[in-house]
C-alpha positions as CSV (number, residue, x, y, z in Angstrom):
1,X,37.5,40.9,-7.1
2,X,39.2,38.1,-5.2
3,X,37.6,34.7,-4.6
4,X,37.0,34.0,-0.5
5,X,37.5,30.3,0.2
6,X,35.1,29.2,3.0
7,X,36.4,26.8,5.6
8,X,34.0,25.0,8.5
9,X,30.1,24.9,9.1
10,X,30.6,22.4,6.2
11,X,32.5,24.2,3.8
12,X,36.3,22.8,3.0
13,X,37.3,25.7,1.1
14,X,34.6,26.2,-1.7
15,X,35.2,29.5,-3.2
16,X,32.6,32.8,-3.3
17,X,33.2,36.1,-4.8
18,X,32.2,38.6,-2.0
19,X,32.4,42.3,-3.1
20,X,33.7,43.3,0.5
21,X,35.9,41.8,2.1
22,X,39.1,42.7,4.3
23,X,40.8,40.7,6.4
24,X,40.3,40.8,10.0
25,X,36.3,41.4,8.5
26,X,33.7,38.9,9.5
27,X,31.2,37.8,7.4
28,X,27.7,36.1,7.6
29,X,27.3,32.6,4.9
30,X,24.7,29.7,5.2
31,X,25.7,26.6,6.8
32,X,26.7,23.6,4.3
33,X,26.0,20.9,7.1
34,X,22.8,18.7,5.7
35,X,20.3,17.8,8.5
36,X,17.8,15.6,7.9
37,X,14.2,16.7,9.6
38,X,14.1,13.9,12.1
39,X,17.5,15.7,13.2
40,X,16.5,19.3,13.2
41,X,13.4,17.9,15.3
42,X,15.4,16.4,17.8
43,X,18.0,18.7,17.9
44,X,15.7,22.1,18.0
45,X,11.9,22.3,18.4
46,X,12.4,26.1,18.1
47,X,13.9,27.3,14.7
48,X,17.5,27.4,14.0
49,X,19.9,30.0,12.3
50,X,21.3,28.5,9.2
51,X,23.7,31.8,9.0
52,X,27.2,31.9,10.8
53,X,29.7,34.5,11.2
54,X,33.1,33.7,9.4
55,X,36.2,35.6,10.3
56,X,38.1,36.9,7.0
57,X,41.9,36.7,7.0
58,X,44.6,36.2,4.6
59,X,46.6,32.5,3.5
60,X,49.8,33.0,2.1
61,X,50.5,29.5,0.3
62,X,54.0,27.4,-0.7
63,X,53.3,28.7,-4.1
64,X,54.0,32.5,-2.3
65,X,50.3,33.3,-3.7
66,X,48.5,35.2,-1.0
67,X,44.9,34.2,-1.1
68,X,41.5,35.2,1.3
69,X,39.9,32.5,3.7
70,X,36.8,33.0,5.8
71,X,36.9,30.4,8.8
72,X,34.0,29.2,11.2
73,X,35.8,27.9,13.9
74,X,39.0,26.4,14.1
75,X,41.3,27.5,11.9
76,X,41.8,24.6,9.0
77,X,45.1,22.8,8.7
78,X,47.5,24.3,6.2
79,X,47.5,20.9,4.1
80,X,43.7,21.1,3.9
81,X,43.9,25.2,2.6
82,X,46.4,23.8,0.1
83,X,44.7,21.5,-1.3
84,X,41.5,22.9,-1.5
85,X,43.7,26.1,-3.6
86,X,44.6,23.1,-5.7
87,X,40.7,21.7,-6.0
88,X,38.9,25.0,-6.3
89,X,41.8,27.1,-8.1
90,X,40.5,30.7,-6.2
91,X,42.2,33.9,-7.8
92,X,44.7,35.0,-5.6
93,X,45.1,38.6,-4.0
């Protein structure tokens, strides 16, 4: 099973072993963002959802490697997925 690098809603690539994923598949993952409680109280007296949806699509890197990346959001710079294949060492496809 490949390793799924997470990218945004706090996560800069951190790997995950996920037993189904495809690209073009979206996934649901906790949020890494920290609040503190004064935070959540200002920002929402009702409660929140801690889960997102990630969008699960394919990286092929310098190294010609092919790994999966789920991304929240805007899609991370191609320096940061590098380097983060460099931090975390994922198994590739």
């Amino acid at each position: 099973m490949p390793d799924l690098m997470l990218f945004g809603e706090g996560w800069k690539g951190e790997k995950r072993s996920i037993r189904v994923a495809e690209p073009d598949d979206y996934i649901s993952y906790m949020s890494k963002i920290e609040y503190t409680q004064s935070q959540l109280e200002l920002a929402a007296p009702e409660p929140l959802a801690f889960k997102h949806s990630f969008r699960v699509s394919t990286f092929h890197s310098k190294s010609g490697q092919d790994y999966l990346i789920a991304v929240s959001g805007d899609k991370p710079q191609v320096e940061w997925v590098e380097q983060a294949i460099l931090a975390y060492q994922p198994a590739p496809l």
